[in-house]
C-alpha distance (Angstrom), angle and dihedral (degrees) to the residues before:
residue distance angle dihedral
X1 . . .
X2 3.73 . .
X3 3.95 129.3 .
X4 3.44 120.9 -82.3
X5 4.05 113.5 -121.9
X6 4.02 135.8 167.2
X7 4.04 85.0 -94.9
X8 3.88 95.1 52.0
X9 3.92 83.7 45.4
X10 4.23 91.8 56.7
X11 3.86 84.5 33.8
X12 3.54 98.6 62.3
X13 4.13 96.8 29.9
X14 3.99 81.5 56.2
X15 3.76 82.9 44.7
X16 3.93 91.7 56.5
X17 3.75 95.7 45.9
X18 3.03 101.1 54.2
X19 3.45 96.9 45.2
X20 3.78 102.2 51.1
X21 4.12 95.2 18.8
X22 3.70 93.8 -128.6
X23 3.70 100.5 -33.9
X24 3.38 108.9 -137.3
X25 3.86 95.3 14.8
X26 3.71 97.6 40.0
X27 4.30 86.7 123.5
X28 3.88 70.9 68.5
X29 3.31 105.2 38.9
X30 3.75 119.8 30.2
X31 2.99 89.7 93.9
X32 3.26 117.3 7.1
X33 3.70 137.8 -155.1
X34 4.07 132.0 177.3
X35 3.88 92.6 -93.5
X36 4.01 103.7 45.7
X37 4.29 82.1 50.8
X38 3.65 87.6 58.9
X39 3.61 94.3 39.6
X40 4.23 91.2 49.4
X41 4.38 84.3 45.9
X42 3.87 88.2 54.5
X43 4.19 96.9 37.8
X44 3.71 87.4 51.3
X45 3.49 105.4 35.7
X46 4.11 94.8 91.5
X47 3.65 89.0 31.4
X48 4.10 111.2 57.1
X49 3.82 108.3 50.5
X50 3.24 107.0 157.2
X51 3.87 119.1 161.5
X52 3.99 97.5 -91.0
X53 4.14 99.2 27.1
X54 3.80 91.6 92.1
X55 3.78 92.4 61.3
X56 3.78 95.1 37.0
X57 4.07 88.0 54.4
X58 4.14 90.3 41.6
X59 4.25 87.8 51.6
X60 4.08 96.7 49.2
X61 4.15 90.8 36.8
X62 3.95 101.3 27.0
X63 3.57 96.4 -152.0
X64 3.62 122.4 -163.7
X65 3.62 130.5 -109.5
X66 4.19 107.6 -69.8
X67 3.87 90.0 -9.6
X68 4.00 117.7 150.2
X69 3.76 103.9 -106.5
X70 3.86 88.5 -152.8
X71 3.53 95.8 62.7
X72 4.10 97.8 36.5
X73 3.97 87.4 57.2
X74 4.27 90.2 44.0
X75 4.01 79.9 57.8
X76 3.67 101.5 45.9
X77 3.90 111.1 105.0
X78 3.49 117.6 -113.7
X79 3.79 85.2 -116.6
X80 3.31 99.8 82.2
X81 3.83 89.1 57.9
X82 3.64 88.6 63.2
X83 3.16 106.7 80.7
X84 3.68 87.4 58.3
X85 3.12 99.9 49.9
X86 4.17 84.5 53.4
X87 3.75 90.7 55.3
X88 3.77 109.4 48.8
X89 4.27 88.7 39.8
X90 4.10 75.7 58.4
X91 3.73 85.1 -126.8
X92 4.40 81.4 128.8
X93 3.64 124.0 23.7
X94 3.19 96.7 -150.1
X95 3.78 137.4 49.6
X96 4.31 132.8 169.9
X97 3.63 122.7 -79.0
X98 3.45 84.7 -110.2
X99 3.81 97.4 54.1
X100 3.51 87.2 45.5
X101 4.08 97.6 50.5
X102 4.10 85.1 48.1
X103 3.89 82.4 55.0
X104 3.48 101.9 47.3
X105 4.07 84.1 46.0
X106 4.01 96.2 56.2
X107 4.18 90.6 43.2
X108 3.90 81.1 44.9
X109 3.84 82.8 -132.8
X110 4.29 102.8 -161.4
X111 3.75 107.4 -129.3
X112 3.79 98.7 43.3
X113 3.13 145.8 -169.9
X114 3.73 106.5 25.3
X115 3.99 96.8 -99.8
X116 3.86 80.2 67.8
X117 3.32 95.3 44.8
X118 3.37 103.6 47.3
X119 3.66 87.0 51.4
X120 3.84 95.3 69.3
X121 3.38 96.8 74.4
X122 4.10 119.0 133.6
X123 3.42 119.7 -126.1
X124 3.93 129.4 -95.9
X125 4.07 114.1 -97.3
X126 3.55 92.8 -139.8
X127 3.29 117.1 58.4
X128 3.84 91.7 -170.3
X129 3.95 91.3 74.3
X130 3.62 116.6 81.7
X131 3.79 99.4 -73.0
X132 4.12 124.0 -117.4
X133 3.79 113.1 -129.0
X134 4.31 124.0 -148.6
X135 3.54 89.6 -164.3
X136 3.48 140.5 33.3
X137 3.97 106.3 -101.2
X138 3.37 137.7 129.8
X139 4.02 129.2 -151.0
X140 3.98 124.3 -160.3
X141 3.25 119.9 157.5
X142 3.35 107.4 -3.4
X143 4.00 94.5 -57.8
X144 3.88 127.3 101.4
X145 3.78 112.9 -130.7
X146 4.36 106.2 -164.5
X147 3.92 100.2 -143.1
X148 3.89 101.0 -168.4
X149 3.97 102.5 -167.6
X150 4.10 102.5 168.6
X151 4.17 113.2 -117.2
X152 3.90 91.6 9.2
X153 3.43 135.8 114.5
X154 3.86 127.9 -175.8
X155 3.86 115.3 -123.0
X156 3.43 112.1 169.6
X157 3.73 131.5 37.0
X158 3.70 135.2 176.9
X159 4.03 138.3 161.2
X160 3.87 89.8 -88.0
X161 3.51 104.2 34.9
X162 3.86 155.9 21.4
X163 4.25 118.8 -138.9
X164 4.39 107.8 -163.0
X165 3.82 114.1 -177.9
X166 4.00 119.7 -163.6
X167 3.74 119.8 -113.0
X168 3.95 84.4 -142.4
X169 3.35 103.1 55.6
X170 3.99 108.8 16.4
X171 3.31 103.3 -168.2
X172 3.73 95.5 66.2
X173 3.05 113.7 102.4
X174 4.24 130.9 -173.2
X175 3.57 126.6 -172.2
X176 3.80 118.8 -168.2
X177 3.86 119.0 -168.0
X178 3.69 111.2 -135.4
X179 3.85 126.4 -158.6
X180 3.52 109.9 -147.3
């Protein structure tokens, strides 16, 4: 089974769109235009709850403090729909994290967002290999010290040193050299 990364994560969301059209929303989403996006945000915004939707919807809309989320998405210009709309026509490859959580939210894609996602990877067969961590934790010496670094994950870890990458921006990268 291969590793799970942010581009397997858009991969297989992409994957599920296009295969179902939305799923459950596909009167939305078929084929989609600025207005039925809004329209699918505001039908499913007191119906899909799941544990992490509430921050995925606050990132892409960036309500305010005790704001009705209703009314902020009624306001939103269609414009920032577009992009969206650019990405799963495959007219862009590529879209925003935050584009993409939204997506994964109105396909109700399982294992979102990405910090979920990434967290489902399977563990390497041979445990002589620089071994793939799920969650961020170090051990020395027979003790387990929780690091608990917001929006990071830690990939990589050898005898000598400890590689995190950030779920924001995945292609940084920081390695930390540990003496043990």
């Amino acid at each position: 089974m291969r590793t799970k990364t942010s581009e397997t994560y858009k991969r297989e969301i992409l994957e599920l769109y296009n295969r179902e059209k939305g799923g459950e929303m596909s009167n939305y989403l078929f084929k989609p235009t600025r207005k039925q996006i809004k329209e699918a945000c505001l039908w499913l915004l007191q119906r899909r709850n799941e544990k992490y939707d509430e921050g995925i919807l606050n990132r892409f809309f960036q309500f305010k403090e005790g704001e009705n989320k209703a009314y902020a998405i009624e306001r939103v210009h269609g414009d920032k729909f577009k992009p969206i709309i650019n990405f799963l026509t495959g007219e862009t490859k590529s879209t925003t994290p935050a584009n993409l959580e939204l997506i994964s939210w109105l396909i109700d894609f399982k294992t979102r967002p990405l910090s979920n996602y990434l967290k489902t990877n399977p563990k390497p067969e041979d445990e002589h290999e620089t071994t793939l961590l799920n969650i961020n934790q170090i051990t020395a010496k027979n003790e387990i010290e929780k690091i608990d670094i917001p929006e990071t994950r830690v990939i990589e870890r050898t005898d000598k040193s400890i590689t995190i990458i950030s779920q924001i921006n995945p292609s940084l990268r920081i390695t930390t050299i540990v003496s043990l």
